[in-house]
N, C-alpha and C positions, 0 to 999 in steps of 0.2 A: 504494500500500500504506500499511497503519498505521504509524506509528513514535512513538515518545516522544524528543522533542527539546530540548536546551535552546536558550533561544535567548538567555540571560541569567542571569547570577550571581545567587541570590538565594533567596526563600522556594519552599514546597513547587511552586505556581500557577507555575516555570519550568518543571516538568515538562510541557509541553504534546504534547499528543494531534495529532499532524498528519499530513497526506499525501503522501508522496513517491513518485517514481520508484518501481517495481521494478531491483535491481540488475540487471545482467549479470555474469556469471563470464567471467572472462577464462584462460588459459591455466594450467593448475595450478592453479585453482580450483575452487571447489565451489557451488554454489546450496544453501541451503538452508533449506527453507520451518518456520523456527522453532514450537517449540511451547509450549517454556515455556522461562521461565530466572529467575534469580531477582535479588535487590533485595539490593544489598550496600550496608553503612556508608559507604564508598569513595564511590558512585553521590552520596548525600548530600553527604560532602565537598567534594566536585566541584563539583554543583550551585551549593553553597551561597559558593562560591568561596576555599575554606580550603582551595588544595592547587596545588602549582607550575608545574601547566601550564593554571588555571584565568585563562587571559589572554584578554583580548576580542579575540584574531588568532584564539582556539582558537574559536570558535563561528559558527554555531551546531554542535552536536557530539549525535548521537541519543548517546544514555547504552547501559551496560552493558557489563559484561565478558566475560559468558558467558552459557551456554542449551545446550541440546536442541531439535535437529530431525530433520527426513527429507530426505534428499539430492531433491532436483527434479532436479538439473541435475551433469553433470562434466565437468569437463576435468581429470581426476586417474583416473591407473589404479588408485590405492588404492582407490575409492571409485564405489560406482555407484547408480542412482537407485532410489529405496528404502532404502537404509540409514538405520538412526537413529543418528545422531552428537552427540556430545561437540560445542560449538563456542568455541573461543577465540580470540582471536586478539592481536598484540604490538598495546599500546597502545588495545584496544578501547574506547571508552566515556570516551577521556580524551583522546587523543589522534589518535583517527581513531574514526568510528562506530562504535559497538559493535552490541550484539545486540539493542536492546530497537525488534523492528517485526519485519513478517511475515516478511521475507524479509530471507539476509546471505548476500553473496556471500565468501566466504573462505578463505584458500591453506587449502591439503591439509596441509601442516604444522600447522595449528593445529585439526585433527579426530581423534574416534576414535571406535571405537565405544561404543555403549550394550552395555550385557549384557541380554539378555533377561529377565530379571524383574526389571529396574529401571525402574517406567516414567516417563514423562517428568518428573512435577513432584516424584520425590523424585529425578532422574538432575540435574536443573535447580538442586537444594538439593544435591545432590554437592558442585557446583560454588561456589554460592553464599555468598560469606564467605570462600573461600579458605581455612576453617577447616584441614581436613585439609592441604592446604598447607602451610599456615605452620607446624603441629605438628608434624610430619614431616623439613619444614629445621630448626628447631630442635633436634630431638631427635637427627639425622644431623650437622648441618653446625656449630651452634655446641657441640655436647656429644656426644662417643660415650657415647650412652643404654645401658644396661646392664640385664639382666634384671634384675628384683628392685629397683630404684633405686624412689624415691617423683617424683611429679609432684604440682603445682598450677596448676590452670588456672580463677582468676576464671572468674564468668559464668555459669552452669549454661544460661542460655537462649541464650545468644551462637553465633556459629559459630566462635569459639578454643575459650571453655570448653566447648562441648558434644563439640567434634569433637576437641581435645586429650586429653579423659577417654578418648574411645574407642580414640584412636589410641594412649593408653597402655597399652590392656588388649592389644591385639596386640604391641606389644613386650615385653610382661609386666610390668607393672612391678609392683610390690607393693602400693602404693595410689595411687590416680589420684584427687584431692580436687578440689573442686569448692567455690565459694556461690555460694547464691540472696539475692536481696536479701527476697525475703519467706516467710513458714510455708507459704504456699499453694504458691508454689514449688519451696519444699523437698519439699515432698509429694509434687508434681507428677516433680521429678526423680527422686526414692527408687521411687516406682511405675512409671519408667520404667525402673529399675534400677539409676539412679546411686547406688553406696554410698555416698561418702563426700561430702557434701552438708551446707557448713555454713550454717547460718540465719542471716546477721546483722542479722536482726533480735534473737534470742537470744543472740550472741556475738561478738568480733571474729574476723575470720579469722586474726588470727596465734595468739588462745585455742585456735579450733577446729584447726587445724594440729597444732600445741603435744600438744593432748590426741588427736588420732587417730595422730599419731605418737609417741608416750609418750616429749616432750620434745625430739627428736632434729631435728626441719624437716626439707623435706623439698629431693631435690636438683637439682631443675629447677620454677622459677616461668614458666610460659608468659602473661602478663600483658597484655589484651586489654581491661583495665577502666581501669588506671591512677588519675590523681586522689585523692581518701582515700586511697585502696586502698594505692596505694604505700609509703607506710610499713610496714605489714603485711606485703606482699608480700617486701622486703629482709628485714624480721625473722623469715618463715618459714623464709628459705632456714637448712638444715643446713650442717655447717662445708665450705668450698669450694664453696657451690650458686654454680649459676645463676640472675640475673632475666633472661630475655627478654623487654624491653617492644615488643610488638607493635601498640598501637593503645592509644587514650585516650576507651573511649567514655564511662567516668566523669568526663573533664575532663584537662585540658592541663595543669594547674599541680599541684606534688606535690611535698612535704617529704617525707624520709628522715631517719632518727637518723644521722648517720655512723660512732658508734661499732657498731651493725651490721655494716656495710659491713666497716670496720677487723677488728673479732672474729672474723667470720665469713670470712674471707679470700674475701670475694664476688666471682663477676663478675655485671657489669652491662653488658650489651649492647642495642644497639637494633635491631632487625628493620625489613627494609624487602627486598621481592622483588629490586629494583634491584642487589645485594651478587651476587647468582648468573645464571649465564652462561644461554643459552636452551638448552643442551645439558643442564646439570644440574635445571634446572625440567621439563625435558619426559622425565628420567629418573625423578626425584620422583614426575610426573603421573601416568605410567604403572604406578609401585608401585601408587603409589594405587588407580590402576583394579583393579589384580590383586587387592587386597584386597576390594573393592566385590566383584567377580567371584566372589570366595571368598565370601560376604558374613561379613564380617566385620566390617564399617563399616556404619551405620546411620543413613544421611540425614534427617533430621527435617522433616518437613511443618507449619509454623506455622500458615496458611492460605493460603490462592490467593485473586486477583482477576484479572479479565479485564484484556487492555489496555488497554483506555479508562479503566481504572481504575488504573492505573499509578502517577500520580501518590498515589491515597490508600495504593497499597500500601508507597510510602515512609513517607510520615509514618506508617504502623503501623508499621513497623520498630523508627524511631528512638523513634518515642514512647509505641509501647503496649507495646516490650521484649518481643518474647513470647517461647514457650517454642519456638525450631527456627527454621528459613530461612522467608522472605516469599516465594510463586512468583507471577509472571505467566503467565497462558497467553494465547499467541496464536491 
C-alpha cells in the first residue's frame, strides 16, 4: 500500500511517497481502508524536527493524526464492514504511524462514526487542525464561557481562528472577532459570513478589537498566530480576560507591555492536548460530533491533493496560508 513516510528531520522532500505492508487488525481493532484526512501544522512541526519526540529512535514514522475511512475489516462489535468512521488514534503521526496511507489498522476506541451528509474531505477537515478541539477545551476547561461573553481568535484562514469563531457562535457569545492578514481575505471571510473580521493590513488588531467592542476587549483570546500578534493579543483582553496561547504559526518569539498584563488582571495560559486525561478529550470529541451532526459547525475545504501528492499538500498549508483545512485523499 501507499503511505507518506518520514524517514528524516528536515525540509518538505522528507515527506516521501513509499510502499509498505498492508496492516492487519488484531483483536479490538478495526481495518480501515482510509479516504481522506487532512494536513495539520503539527505534521510540519514534526517533520521539520521542532517538537519532542522528533528523535532519530522515533523514525522512520508514516505522519498524521487523523482521517476518514470505511471499515474493510473488524474485530470490534462496535463496528462492522462498511461503516465510514472518524479515525484517530493516541500518539498517531508522532509517535506511532499515523493515518497518512491506504490503509490503518486501529483500536475501536479511537473510531466513530461519520454522519451522513458529511462526506469524506470536509468529515477529514473536521478533524484536521484540531481546531474545534482546542476551542472547545479552552472555552470549557481553562474559562466557564458564558453566553453573551466576546471571543478573539487570530487567523480567519487557520483551523483555531476559523473553527474558534464558529464554535463561538454555538455557545452564543456576543461577538466572535477574527483577522485576516490581507483585504482579499477579509472579503473572503465576511462572504463566508464571518462578521467580525479585522484587516490588518488597515488596522492593528488591538485598534480593530478596541473599536468593535466600543472600548471594553474582549474576554477570551484563543491565540493560534502568536509572534507580532502577541502584544495585541494581551492588550485586547477586557478586564480579567483570558490569553490562551495555543500555537505560534506567526513565530516563537513575542514581547508583551506588562503593564497590560498588571491592569488588566490577565490570565495567560499555555495550551497543549497533553494537560487533559483521554476520558475528557474523547468526551470533548464527541460534543463535537453532536454538533457537526446538528450541523452547526462548518468544516472548510481549502483544497484537496491526491496522495502522491502529499508532500506539496504541506508546503500549501504552511506557505500559501489558505483560507480552511488542506485534505488528502486516498
Amino acid at each position: 500500500m501507499k503511505a507518506v513516510q518520514y524517514q528524516a528531520y528536515g525540509d518538505y522532500h522528507q515527506n516521501r511517497v513509499v510502499d509498505l505492508p498492508k496492516p492487519q487488525a488484531a483483536d479490538g481493532e478495526v481495518l480501515v481502508d482510509m479516504k481522506a484526512f487532512g494536513i495539520n501544522p503539527l505534521d510540519n512541526t514534526f517533520r521539520s524536527g521542532h517538537f519532542y519526540a522528533a528523535t532519530a529512535e522515533n523514525l522512520p514514522r508514516v505522519g498524521g493524526q487523523s482521517g476518514v475511512g470505511i471499515v474493510a475489516e473488524s474485530k470490534s462489535a462496535d463496528f462492522a464492514v462498511g461503516d465510514r468512521v472518524f479515525v484517530t488514534g493516541r500518539g498517531f503521526g508522532l509517535v506511532a504511524d499515523g493515518t497518512w496511507r491506504e490503509y490503518v489498522a486501529a483500536p475501536a476506541a479511537g473510531l466513530a462514526k461519520v454522519p451522513d451528509h458529511v462526506d469524506d474531505a470536509h468529515a477529514a477537515a473536521f478533524l484536521a487542525g484540531a481546531g474545534y478541539l482546542t476551542a472547545y477545551l479552552v472555552l470549557t476547561e481553562f474559562t466557564q464561557f458564558k453566553e453573551g461573553q466576546t471571543i478573539l481568535a487570530p487567523g480567519i484562514g487557520g483551523a483555531v481562528g476559523m473553527e474558534a469563531v464558529q464554535l463561538a457562535k454555538v455557545f452564543r457569545a456576543s461577538k466572535a472577532i477574527t483577522t485576516a492578514s490581507t483585504t482579499a481575505k477579509a472579503e473572503q471571510a465576511k462572504a463566508a459570513g464571518y462578521e467580525h473580521v479585522i484587516d490588518l493590513s488597515e488596522e492593528s488588531m488591538r485598534d480593530g478589537v478596541l473599536r468593535i467592542t466600543n472600548g471594553k476587549g474582549v474576554d477570551v483570546v484563543i491565540d493560534g498566530v502568536s509572534g507580532k500578534l502577541t502584544k495585541d493579543s494581551v492588550g485586547s483582553l477586557a478586564q480579567g480576560g483570558l490569553l490562551a496561547v495555543v500555537g505560534y504559526a506567526g513565530g516563537r518569539e513575542a514581547e508583551v507591555d506588562v503593564t497590560d498584563i498588571i491592569w488588566k488582571a490577565a490570565t495567560i495560559r499555555g495550551f497543549t492536548m497533553r494537560l487533559f486525561t483521554p476520558e475528557k478529550l474523547g468526551a470533548a470529541q464527541a460534543k463535537l460530533r453532536e454538533y457537526l451532526a446538528e450541523k452547526k459547525l462548518q468544516p472548510t475545504v481549502a483544497k484537496t491533493f491526491p496522495l502522491d501528492q502529499a508532500p506539496d499538500a504541506v508546503r500549501y498549508l504552511i506557505e500559501a496560508r489558505p483560507f480552511g483545512r488542506v485534505v488528502v485523499t486516498a
